[in-house]
DOKOLTI-494873 format. One line per field, with one value per residue: x, y, z of N, C-alpha, C in turn. Coordinates in steps of 0.001 Angstrom, whole numbers, padded with zeros to 6 digits. Layout:
N
n_u [X; ...]
n_v [Y; ...]
n_w [Z; ...]
ca_u [X; ...]
ca_v [Y; ...]
ca_w [Z; ...]
c_u [X; ...]
c_v [Y; ...]
c_w [Z; ...]
***
This chain:
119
n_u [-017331; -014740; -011390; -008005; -004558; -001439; 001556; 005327; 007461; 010116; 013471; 015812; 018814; 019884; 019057; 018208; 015484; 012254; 009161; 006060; 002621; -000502; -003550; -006790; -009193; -012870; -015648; -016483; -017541; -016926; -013938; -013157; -011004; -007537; -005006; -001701; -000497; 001839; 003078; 005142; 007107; 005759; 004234; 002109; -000493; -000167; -000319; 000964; 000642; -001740; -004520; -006752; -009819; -009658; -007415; -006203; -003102; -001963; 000670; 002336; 004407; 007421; 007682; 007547; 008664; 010481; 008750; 006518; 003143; 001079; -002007; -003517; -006488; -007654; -006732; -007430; -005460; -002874; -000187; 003292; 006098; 009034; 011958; 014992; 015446; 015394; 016412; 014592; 012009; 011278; 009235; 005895; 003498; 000991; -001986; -004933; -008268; -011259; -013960; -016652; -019461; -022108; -023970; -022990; -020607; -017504; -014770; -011525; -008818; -005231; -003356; -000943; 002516; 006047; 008441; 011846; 014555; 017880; 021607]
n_v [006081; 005655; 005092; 005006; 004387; 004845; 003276; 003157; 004163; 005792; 006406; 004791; 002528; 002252; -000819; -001892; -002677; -001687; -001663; -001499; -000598; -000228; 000646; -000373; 001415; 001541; 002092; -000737; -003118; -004585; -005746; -005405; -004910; -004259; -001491; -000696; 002211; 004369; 007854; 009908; 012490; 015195; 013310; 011044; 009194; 005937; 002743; 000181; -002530; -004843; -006704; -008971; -009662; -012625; -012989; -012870; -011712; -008731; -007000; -003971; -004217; -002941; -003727; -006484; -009111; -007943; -006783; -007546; -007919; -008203; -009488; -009048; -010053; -010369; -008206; -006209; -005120; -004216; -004696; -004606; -005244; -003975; -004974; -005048; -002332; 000491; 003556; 004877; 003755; 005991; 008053; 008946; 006614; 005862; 003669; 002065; 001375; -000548; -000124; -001983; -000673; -000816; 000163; 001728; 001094; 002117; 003429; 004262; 006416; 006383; 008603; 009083; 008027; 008975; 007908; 007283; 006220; 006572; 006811]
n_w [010555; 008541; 008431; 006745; 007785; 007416; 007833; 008133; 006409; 004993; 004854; 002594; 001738; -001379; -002511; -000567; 002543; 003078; 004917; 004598; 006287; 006476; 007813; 008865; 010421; 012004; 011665; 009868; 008226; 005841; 003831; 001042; -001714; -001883; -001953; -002739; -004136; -005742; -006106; -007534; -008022; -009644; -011263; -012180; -010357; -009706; -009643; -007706; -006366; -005494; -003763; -003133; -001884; -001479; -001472; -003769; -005496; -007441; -009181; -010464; -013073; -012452; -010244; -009610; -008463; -006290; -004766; -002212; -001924; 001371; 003246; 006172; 007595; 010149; 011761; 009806; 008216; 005547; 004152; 002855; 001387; 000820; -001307; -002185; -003177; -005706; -006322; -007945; -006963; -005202; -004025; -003256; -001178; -001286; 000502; -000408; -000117; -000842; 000924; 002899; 004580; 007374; 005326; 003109; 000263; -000250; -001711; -000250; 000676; 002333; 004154; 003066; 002739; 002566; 000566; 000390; -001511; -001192; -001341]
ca_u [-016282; -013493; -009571; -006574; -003521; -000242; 003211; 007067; 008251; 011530; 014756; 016769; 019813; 019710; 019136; 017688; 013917; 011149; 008045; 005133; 001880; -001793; -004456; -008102; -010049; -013926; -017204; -016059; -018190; -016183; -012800; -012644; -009370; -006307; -003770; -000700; -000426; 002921; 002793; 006678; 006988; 005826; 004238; 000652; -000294; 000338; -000549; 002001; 000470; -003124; -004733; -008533; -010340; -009405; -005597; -005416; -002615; -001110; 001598; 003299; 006007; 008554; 008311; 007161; 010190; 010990; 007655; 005180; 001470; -000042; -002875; -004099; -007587; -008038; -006073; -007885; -004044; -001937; 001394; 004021; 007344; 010171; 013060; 016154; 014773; 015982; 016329; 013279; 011045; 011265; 007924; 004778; 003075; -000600; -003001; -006336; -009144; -012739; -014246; -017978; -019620; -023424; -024693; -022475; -019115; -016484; -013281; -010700; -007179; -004462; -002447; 000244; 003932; 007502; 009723; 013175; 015569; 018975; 022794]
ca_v [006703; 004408; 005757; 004166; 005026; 004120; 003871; 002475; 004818; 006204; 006482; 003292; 003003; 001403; -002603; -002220; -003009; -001485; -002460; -000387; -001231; 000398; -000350; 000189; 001415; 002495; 001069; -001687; -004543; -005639; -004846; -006142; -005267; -003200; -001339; 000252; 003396; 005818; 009109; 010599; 013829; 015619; 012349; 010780; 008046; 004418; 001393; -000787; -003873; -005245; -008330; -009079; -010342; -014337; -013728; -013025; -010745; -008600; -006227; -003524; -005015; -002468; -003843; -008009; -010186; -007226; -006365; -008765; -007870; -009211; -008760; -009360; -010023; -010064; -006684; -005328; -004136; -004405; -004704; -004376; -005647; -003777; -005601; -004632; -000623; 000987; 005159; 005094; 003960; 007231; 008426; 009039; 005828; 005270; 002735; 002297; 000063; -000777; -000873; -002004; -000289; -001915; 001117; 001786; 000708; 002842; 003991; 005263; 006466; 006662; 009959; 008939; 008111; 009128; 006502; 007487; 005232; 007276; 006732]
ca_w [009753; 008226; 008306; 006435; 008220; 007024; 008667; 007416; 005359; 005634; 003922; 003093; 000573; -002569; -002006; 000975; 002324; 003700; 004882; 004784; 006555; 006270; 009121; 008402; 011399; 012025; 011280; 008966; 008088; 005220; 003010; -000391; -002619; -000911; -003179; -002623; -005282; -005565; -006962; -007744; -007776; -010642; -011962; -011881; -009367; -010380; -009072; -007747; -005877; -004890; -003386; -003230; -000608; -001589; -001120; -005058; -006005; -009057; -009390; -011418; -013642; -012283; -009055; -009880; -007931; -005756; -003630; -001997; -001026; 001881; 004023; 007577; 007433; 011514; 011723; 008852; 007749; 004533; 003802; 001446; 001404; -000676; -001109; -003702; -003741; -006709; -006710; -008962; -006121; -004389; -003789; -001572; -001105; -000901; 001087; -001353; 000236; -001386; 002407; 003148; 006233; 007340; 004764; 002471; -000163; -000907; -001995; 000478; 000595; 002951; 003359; 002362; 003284; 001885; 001103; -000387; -001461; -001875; -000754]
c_u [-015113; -012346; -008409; -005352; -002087; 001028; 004212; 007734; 009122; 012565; 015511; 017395; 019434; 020078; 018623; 016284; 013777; 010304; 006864; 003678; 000613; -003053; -005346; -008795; -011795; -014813; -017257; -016585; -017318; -015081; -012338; -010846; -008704; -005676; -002737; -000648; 001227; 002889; 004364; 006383; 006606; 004706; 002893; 000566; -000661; -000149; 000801; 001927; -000984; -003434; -006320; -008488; -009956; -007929; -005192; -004753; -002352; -000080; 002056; 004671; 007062; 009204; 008515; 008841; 010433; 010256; 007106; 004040; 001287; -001027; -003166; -005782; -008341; -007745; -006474; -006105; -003414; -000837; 001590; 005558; 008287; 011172; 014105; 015893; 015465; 015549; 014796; 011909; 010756; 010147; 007035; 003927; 001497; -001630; -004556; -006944; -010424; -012971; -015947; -018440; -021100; -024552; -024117; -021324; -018591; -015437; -012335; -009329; -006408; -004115; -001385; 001467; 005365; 008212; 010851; 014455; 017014; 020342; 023511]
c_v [005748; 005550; 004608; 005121; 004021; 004375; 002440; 003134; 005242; 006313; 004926; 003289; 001821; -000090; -002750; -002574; -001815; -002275; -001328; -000910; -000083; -000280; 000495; 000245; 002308; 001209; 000243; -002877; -005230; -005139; -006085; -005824; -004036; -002893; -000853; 000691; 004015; 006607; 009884; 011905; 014414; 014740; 012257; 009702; 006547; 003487; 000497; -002149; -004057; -006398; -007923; -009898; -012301; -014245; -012976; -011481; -009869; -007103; -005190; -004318; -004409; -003118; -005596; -008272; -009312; -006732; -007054; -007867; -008474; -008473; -009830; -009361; -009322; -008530; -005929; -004260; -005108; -003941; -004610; -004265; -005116; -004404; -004690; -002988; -000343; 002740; 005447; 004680; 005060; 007384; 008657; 007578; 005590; 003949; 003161; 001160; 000123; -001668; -000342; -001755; -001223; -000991; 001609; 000770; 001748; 002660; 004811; 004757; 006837; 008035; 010200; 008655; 007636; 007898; 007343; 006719; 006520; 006845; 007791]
c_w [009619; 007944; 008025; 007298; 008001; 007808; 007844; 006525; 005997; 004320; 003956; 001328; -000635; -002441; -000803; 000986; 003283; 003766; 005403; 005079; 006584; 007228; 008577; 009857; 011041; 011705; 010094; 009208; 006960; 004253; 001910; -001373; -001340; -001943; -002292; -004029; -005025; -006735; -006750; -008145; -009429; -011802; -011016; -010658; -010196; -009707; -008667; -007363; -005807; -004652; -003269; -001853; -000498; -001562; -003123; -005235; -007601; -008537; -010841; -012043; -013314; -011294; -008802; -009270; -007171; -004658; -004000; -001581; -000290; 002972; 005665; 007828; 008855; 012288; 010767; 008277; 006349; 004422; 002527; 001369; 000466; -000772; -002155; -004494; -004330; -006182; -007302; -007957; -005066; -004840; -002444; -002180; -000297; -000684; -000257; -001205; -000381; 000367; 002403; 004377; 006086; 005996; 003400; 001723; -000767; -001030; -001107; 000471; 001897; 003428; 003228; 003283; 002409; 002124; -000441; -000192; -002508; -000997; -000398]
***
């Protein structure tokens, strides 16, 4: 059984950072792309970052110059650096791994964690 579990969320004022991290545990032979998603209230879920298994990233343009991706290969964990949070990143923030067990590949999600950027 594979489990994303995420932690760093929190409150932090406008310009400030977070850092939000996602650990993959369980019967994991191999973990191809990582995302981070946020879903605002009311509103669909989005994409905001991803990296592939070679390091390669891409980003939402809201957030491009403002949040990094990275990953830990040996820790099976991903990051996600906010820097310069705007109000508008308020949300719940989702882990999304494409993880290979010795039998399977799937799709799994986090369950989430609040991040609110307010003064």
């Amino acid at each position: 059984q594979v489990q994303l579990v995420e932690s760093g969320g929190g409150l932090a004022q406008p310009g400030g950072s977070l850092r939000l991290s996602c650990a993959a545990s369980g019967s994991i032979f191999s973990i191809h792309f990582m995302n981070w998603y946020l879903q605002a209230p009311g509103k669909e879920r989005e994409l905001v970052a991803g990296i592939g298994s070679t390091g390669s990233t891409r980003y939402a343009a809201s957030v491009k110059g403002r949040f990094t991706i990275s990953r830990d290969n040996a820790k099976n964990t991903v990051y996600l650096q906010m820097n310069n949070l705007k109000p508008e990143d308020t949300a719940v923030y989702y882990c999304n791994a494409g993880i290979g067990t010795l039998t399977t590949l799937n799709d799994y999600w986090g369950q989430g964690t609040q991040v609110t950027v307010s003064s």
